[in-house]
N, C-alpha and C positions, 0 to 999 in steps of 0.2 A: 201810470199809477199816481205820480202826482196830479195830475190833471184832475184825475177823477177824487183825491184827496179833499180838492181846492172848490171842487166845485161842490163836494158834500158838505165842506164846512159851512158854503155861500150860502146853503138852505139853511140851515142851522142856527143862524145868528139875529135874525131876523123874524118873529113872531107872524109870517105871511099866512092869510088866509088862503087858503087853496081853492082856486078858481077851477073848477071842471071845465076840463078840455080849451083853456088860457093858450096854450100856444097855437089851437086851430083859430081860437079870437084873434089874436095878433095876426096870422095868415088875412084872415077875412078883413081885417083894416088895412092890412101893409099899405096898401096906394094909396090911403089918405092919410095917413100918418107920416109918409114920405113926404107929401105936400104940405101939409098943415101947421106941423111940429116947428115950433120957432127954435132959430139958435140958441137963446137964453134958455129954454124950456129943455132944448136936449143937452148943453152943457151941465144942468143938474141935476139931468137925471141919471148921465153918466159920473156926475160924480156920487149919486147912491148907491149905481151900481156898482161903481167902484169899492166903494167902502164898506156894502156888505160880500163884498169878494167875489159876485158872480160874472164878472170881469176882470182882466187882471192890467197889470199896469200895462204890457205890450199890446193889450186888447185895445185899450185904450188908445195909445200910441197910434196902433193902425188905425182908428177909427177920425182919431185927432186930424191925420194924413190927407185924408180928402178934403178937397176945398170947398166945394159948395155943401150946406145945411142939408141938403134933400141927400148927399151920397154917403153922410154922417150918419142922417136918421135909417136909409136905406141898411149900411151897414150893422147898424143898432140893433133893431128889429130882429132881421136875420139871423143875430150870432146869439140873441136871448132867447130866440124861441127854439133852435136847435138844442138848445141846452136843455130843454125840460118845462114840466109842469110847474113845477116852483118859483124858477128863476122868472115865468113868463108872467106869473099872478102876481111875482112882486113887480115887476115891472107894473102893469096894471095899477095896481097900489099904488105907486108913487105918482106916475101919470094923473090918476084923479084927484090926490092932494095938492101935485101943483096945477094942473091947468083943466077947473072942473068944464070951461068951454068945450076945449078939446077932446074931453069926455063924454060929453052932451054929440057933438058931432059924429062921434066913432061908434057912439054907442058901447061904448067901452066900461060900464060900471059894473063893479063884484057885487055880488051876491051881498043882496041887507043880512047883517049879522044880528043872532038873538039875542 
């Protein structure tokens, strides 16, 4: 019950545009995003996702835990896009404000807003 508490709020806080079908995107890049994704780039993004709650501190911990960049970004990917439509668009979101390269390469950009 808290789990699913925590994760309603994660939607919540954050003004995300909602990406149609975002977690099957993330599916369709995981292997380049597991490669691509620099340590600098996935430590901030896990600290947004920390911060709007769609991870939690032990989330993090475990993810912290692995030593190489690629089994970080591996874990990353995986634990946001089981979580939902939400959680995977903000991921998205952030991703292309900080590294619009990496965007470009994935093919990862939302929907132009009106």
């Amino acid at each position: 019950m808290e789990a699913e508490q925590k994760r309603a709020s994660a939607t919540q806080q954050h003004p995300t545009q909602i990406i149609p079908g975002a977690e099957n995107r993330l599916k369709t890049v995981r292997k380049e995003f597991i490669q691509r994704i620099s340590g600098p780039t996935l430590k901030r993004l896990l600290d947004e996702l920390l911060d709007e709650e769609i991870i939690t501190d032990e989330e993090l911990d475990t993810v912290m835990a692995e030593r190489l960049t690629q089994d970080r970004a591996r874990h990353v990917i995986d634990m946001v896009r089981k979580k939902g439509n939400k959680p995977s668009s903000f991921m998205i979101e952030v991703i292309n404000k900080m590294d619009h390269n990496l965007c470009d390469v994935l093919q990862l950009k939302p929907p132009p807003t009106d």
